[in-house]
C-alpha positions in Angstrom: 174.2 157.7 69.8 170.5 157.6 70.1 169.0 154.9 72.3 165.4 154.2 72.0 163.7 152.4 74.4 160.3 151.5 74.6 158.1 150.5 78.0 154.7 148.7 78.7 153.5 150.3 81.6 150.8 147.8 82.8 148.2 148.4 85.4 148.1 145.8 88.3 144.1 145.0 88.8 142.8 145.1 92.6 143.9 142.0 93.9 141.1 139.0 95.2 138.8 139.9 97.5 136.8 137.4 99.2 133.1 137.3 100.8 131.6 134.1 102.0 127.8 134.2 102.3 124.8 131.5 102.0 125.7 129.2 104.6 123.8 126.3 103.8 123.1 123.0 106.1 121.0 120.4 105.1 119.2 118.5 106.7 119.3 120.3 110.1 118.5 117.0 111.8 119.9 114.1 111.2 120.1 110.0 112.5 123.6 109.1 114.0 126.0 108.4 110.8 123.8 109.9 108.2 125.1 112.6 106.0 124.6 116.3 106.5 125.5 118.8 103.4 127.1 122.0 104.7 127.8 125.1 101.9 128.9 128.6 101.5 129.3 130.8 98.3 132.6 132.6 98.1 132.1 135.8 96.3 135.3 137.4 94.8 134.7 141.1 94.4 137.9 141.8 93.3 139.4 142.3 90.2 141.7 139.1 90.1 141.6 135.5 90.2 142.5 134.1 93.7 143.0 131.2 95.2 140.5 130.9 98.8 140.9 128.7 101.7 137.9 127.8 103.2 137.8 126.2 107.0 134.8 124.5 108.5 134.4 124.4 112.2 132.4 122.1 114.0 132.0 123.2 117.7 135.0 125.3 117.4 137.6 122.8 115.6 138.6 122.6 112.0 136.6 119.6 110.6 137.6 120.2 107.2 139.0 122.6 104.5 139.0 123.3 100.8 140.8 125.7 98.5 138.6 127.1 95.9 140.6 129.3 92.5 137.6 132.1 92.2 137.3 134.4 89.1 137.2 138.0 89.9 132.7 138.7 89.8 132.5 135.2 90.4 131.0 133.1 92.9 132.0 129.3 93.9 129.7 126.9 95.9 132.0 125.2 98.3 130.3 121.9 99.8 131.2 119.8 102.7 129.5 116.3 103.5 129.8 115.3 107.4 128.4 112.4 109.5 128.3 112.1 113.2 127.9 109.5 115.3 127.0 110.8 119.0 123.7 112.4 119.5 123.9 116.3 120.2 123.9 120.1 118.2 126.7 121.2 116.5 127.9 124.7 115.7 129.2 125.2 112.3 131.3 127.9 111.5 132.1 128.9 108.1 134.1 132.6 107.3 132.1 134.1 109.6 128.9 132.5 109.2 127.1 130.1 111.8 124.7 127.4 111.9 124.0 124.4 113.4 122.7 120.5 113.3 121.3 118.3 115.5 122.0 114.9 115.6 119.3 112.8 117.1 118.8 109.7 119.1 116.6 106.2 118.8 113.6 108.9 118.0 112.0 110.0 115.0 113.8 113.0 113.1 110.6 115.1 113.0 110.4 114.5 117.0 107.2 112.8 117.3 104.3 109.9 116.6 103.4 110.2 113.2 99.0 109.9 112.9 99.0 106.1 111.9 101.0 105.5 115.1 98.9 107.6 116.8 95.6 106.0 116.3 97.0 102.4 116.7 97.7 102.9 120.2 94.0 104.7 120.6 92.4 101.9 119.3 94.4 98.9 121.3 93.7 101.6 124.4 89.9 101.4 123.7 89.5 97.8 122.8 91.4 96.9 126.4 89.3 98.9 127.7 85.8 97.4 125.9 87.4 93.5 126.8 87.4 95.0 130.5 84.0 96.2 130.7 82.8 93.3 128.8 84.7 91.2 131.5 82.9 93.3 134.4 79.3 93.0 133.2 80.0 88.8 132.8 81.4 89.1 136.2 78.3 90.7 137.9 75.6 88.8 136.3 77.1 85.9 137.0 
């Protein structure tokens, strides 16, 4: 007897192979409770589709995660939205890549008097000080 068999060889592709790059936070500085947007891109270079885990740390402990399905050549924007409450910097850490926030106090986020401020407080300074010399020269003529 003859036997005939036939075979499909197939050729298994590289498997997924995953870069995270573009750490992204904004704002840097923040009020207490407001939002900051934290991303990454996650690169596959590989020559499959894969699934990718992505952890973000916040002063060293997992604040979040997200599993992202990346074609292979493709890149995926992965996007985390965090508040905090107590005033401070915090180190992200995403794959390998660092940044950091600041959450702020009572003060202004850009850390100082704005000019409108600034001159209101010149001119009460010099009209106090006009009413006081105005005051003296009354006292010594009279």
């Amino acid at each position: 007897k003859n036997v005939v068999a036939n075979f499909v060889l197939l050729e298994r592709g590289e498997s997924a192979t995953f870069e995270i790059t573009s750490l992204n936070i904004s704002p840097e500085q923040i009020q207490p409770n407001q939002q900051v947007r934290i991303s990454v891109d996650i690169n596959n270079s590989g020559g499959e589709v894969g699934n990718c885990e992505v952890d973000l740390h916040i002063n060293g402990q997992i604040e979040d995660s997200q599993t992202v399905s990346v074609s292979p050549g493709s890149a995926q924007t992965v996007v985390f939205s965090i508040t905090k409450a107590t005033p401070g910097t915090y180190t992200v850490s995403l794959g390998g890549q660092q940044g950091q926030f600041t959450v702020v106090g009572n003060q202004s986020v850009s850390g100082g008097m704005d000019i409108g401020t600034m001159l209101a407080i010149v001119g009460i300074v010099l009209l106090i000080a006009a009413i006081g010399l105005v005051a003296r020269m009354i006292v010594k003529r009279g």
